[in-house]
C-alpha positions as CSV (number, residue, x, y, z in Angstrom):
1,X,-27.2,-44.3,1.2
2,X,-29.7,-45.1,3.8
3,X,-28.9,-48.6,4.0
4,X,-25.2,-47.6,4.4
5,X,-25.8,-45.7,7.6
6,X,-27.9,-48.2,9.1
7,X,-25.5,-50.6,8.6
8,X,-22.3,-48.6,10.2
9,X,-24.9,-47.8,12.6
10,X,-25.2,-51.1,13.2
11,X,-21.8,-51.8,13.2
12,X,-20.7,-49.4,15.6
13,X,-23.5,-50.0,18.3
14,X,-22.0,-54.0,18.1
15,X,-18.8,-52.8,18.8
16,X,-19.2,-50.3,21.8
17,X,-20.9,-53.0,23.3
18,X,-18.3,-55.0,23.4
19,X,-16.7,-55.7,27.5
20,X,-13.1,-53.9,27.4
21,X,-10.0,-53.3,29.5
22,X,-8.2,-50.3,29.2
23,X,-10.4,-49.3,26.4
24,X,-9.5,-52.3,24.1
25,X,-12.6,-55.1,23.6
26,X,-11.4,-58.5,25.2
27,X,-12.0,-60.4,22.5
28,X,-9.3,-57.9,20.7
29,X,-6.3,-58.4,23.1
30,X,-3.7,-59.4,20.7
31,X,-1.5,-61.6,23.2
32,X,-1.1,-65.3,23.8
33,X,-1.4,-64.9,27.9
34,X,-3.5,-63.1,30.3
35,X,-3.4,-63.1,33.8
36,X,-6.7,-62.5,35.6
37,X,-6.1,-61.3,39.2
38,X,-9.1,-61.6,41.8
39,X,-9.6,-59.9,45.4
40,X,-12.0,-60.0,47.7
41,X,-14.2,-57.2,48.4
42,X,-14.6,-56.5,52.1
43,X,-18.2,-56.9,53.3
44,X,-19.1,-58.7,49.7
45,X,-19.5,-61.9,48.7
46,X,-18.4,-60.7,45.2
47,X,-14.6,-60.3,43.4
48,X,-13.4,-57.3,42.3
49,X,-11.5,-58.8,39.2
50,X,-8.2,-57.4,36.7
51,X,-6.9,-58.1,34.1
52,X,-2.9,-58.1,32.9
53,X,-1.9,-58.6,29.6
54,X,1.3,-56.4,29.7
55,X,-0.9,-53.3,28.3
56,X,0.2,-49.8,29.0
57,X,-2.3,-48.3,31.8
58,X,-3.8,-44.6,30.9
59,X,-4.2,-43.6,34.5
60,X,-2.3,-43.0,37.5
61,X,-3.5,-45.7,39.5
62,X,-3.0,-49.0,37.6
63,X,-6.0,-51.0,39.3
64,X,-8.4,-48.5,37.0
65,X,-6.6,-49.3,33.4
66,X,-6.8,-53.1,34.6
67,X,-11.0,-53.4,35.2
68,X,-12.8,-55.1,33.1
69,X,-15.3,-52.5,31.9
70,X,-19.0,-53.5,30.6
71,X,-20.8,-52.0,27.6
72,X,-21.5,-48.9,29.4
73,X,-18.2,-48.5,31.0
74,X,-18.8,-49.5,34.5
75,X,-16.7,-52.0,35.9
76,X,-18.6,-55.6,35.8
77,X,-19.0,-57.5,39.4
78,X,-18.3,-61.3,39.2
79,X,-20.1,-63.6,41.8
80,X,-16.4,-65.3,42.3
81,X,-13.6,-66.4,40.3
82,X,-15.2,-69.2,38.6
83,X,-17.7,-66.5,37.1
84,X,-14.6,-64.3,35.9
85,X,-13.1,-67.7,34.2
86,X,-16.5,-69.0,32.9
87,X,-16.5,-65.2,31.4
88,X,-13.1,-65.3,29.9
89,X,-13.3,-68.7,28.5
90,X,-17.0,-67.3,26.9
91,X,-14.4,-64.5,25.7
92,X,-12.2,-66.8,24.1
93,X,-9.3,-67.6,26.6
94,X,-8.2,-71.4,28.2
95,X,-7.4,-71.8,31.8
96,X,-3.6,-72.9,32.0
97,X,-2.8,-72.5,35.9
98,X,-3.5,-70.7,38.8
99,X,-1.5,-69.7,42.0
100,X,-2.4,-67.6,45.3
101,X,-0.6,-64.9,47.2
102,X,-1.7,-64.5,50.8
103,X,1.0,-61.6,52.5
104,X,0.6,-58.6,54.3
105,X,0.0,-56.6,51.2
106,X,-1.2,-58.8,48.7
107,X,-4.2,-61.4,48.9
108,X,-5.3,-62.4,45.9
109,X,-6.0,-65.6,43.2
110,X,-4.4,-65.1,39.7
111,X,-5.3,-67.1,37.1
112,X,-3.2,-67.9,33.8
113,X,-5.2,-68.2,31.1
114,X,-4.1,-68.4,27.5
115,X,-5.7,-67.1,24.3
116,X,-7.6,-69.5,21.9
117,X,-6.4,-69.4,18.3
């Protein structure tokens, strides 16, 4: 019995560690596409980075559903875009294509980035 608990012990603790979005581990997204969005934070040198993957968001505001979250469910901090697509690709995801806005109300990179099978 003991070695039961420790295992699901163990089993749980390797899944709440996991990096999530909207609740839901990355590795776990079941889609074929992503698209990772990055804008720059003012006074930073760092991205603030989303993620879309057509998921329903469980806020009001849809930039809090889209963070990636780390193990303790703060949002993580990439150095810059590469960092966010060296982290995804580490997650399991290819880079397909990227394009840039650059308007009065949108400034951002997104990257297209496809799941690995």
């Amino acid at each position: 019995m003991k070695k039961i608990f420790i295992l699901s012990l163990i089993c749980w603790a390797s899944y709440s560690m996991a990096q999530t979005v909207n609740d839901v581990p990355i590795k776990d997204i079941d889609v074929d596409y992503v698209q990772v969005i990055g804008t720059g934070r003012s006074l930073s040198t760092k991205v603030d980075v989303e993620i879309d993957f057509g998921q329903e968001t469980k806020s009001i505001s849809f930039k809090n559903g889209t963070t990636i979250k780390d193990e303790k469910g703060k949002n993580m901090k990439f150095n810059s875009m590469m960092d966010a697509l060296n982290f995804m690709s580490a997650n399991g995801y290819s880079f397909q294509f990227a394009y840039t806005m650059n308007n009065e109300k949108d400034k951002a990179i997104y990257y297209i980035l496809k799941k690995n099978k």
